[in-house]
C-alpha positions in Angstrom: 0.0 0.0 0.0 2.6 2.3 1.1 4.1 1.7 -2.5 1.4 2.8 -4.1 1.4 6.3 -2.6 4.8 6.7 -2.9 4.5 5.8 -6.6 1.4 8.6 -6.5 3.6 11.4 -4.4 6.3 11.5 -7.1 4.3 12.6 -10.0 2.0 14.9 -7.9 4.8 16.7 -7.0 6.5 16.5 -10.7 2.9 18.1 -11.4 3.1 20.7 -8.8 7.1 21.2 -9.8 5.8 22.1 -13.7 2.6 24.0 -12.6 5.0 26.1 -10.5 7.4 27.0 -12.9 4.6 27.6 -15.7 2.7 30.0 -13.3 6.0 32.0 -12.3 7.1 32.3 -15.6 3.4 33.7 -16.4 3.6 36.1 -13.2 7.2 37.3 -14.2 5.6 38.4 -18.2 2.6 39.8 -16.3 5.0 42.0 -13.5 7.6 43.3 -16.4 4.6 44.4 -18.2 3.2 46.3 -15.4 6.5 47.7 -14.5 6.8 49.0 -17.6 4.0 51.2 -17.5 5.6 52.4 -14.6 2.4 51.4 -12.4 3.0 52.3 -8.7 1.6 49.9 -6.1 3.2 47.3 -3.5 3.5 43.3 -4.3 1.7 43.1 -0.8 -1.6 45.5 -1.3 -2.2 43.3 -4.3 -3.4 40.1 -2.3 -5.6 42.6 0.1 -8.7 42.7 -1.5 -9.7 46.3 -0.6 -6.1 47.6 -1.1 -6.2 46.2 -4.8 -9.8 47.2 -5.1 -8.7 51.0 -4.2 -5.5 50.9 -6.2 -7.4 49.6 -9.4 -10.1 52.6 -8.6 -7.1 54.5 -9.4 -6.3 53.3 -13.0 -7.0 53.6 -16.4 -9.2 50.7 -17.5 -6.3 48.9 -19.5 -3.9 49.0 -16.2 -6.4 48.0 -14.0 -6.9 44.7 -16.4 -3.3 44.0 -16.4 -3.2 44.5 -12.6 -6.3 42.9 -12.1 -5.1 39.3 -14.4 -1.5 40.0 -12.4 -3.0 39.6 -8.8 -5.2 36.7 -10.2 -2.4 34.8 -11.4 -0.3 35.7 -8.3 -3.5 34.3 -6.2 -3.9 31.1 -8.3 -0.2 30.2 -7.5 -0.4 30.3 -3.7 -3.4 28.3 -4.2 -1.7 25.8 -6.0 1.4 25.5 -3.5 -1.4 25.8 -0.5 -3.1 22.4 -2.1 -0.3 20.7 -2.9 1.6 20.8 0.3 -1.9 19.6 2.0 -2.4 16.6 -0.5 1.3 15.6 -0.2 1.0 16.4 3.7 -1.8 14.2 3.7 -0.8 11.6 1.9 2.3 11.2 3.8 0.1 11.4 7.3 -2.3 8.7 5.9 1.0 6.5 5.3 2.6 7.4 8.9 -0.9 6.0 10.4 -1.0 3.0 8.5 1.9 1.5 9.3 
């Protein structure tokens, strides 16, 4: 049994390994982009939703897109690293009980 998981750990976190780099690479475009148009916020006001709903008040339509897709993107990251380190966590828990 404990074979088994171990055989389904590895490619989860192969999965979560490629989804990670995919995303980053995605959030680095998205960040050079906004930095270009010389947008000024803080990484950290973006994942507070009333901070980032009074800094895209502040923008023209196109920015607030851009900054809008950015902090989704960032978002969907951390919840992709939050679930995998719980399935993986789990996993190895449910192993540790069963033997």
């Amino acid at each position: 049994m404990s074979i088994f998981l171990s055989y389904l750990i590895i490619p989860l976190v192969v999965l979560l390994l490629i989804l990670n780099i995919i995303f980053r690479i995605k959030i680095i475009r998205k960040y050079n982009k906004i930095k270009n148009e010389k947008m000024d916020f803080e990484v950290g006001s973006i994942l507070n939703k009333s901070e980032r709903k009074r800094i895209i008040e502040k923008l023209p339509a196109e920015q607030a897109e851009k900054l809008i897709d950015f902090s989704n993107s960032l978002r969907n990251l951390i919840y992709i690293a939050v679930t995998g380190f719980v399935l993986i966590f789990l996993i190895f828990l449910f192993i540790y009980l069963k033997s």
